[in-house]
N, C-alpha and C positions, 0 to 999 in steps of 0.2 A: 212816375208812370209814363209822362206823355217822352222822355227821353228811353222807356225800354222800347215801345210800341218802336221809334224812329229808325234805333238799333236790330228791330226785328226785318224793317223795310229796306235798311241798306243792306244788312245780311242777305235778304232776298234776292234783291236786286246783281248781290256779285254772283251768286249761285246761278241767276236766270244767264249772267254774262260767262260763266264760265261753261254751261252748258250751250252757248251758240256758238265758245269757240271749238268746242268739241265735235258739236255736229256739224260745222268746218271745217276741222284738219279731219276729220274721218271722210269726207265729199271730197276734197283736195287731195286726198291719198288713196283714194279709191276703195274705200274700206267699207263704204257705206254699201246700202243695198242697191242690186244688179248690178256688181262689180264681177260677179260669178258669171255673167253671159261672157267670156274671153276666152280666146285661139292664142296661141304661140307659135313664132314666126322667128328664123334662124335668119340672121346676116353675118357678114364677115365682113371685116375692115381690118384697109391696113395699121391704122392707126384710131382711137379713139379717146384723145386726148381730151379731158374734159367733164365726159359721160360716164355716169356711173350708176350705180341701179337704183332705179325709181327716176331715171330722168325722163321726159318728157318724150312720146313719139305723137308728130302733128302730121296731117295732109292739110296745105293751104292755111299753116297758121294755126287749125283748127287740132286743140288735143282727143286722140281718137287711143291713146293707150300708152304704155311706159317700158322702160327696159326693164326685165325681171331678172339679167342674171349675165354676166359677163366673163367669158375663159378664155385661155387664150389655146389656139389651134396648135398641140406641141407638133405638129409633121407640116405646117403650111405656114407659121410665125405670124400666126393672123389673130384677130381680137375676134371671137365668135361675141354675136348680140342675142341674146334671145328677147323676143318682143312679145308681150303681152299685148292683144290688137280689142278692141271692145269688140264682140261678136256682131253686131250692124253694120259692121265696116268689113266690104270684102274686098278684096284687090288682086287686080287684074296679075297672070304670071309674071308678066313683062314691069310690073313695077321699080323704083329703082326705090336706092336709101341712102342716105347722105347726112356727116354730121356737119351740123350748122351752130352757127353762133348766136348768141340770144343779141350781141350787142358787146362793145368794148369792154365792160364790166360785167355782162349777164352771162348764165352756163351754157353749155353746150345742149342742143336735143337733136333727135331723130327726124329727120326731115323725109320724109315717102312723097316720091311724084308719082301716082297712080298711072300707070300705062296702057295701053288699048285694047289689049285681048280679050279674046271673051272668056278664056278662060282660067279660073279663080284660084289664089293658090289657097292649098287645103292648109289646114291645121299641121304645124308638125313640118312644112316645108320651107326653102329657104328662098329667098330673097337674092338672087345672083348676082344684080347690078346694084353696088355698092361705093361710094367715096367715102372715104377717110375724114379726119380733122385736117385742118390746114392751122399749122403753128403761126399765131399772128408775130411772133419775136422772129420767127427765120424771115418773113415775107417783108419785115421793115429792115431786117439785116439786110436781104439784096438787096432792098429799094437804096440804102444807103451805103452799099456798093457801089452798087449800078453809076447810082451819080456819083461817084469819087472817079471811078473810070472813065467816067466821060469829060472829064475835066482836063 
């Protein structure tokens, strides 16, 4: 008896743990509720090595939305981004977008420097000032050019 009761507790127990990693990956993917307050916001890069949908878009660090969807521009050779922005976050026209590195081993996300206009882009427009990824393998190629050249 007192070995069913135990088996009833730790059954419990995984179900209470599988239901908080649930309502974590649904918080962490945006699934959860008011994830329905969001705008979409078009960028173009030349390259976006890296970034792929559902990666992270921050201002100052801070995650405020994600890329929902990535094409590439067949008449300009460019990687269109469309951005999923949380709707409390407005940004000035003049904002830029840039992709950045999490770190030697970490992914790429969207990095937004909010700019000073006062006026806001709408829903649906695009994001003009834009940088690309930066290949960390080309950048230690020339660095280890550079110095054989100078030798």
């Amino acid at each position: 008896m007192a070995s069913s009761a135990a088996e009833t507790l730790i059954g419990a127990a995984v179900i209470a743990v599988a239901a908080g990693f649930l309502v974590y990956g649904a918080q962490t993917a945006d699934l959860g509720p008011g994830g329905s307050d969001r705008y979409e916001l078009k960028a173009a890069f030349r390259k976006v090595e890296g970034v792929s949908v559902g990666a992270d878009v921050k201002i100052a660090g801070v995650k405020v939305g994600s890329v929902s969807s990535l094409e590439l521009d067949p008449s300009t050779y460019q990687a269109v981004a469309m951005l999923s922005i949380d709707g409390s976050v407005k940004l000035p026209d003049d904002s830029d977008a840039a992709i950045q590195s999490e770190g030697l081993l970490g992914g790429n996300y969207v990095a937004i420097t909010p700019g000073g206009s006062d006026l806001m882009l709408a829903p649906g427009e695009e994001i003009l000032y834009t940088q690309g990824s930066v290949n960390l393998m080309d950048l230690v190629g020339r660095a280890i050019s550079s110095a054989g050249a100078s030798d």
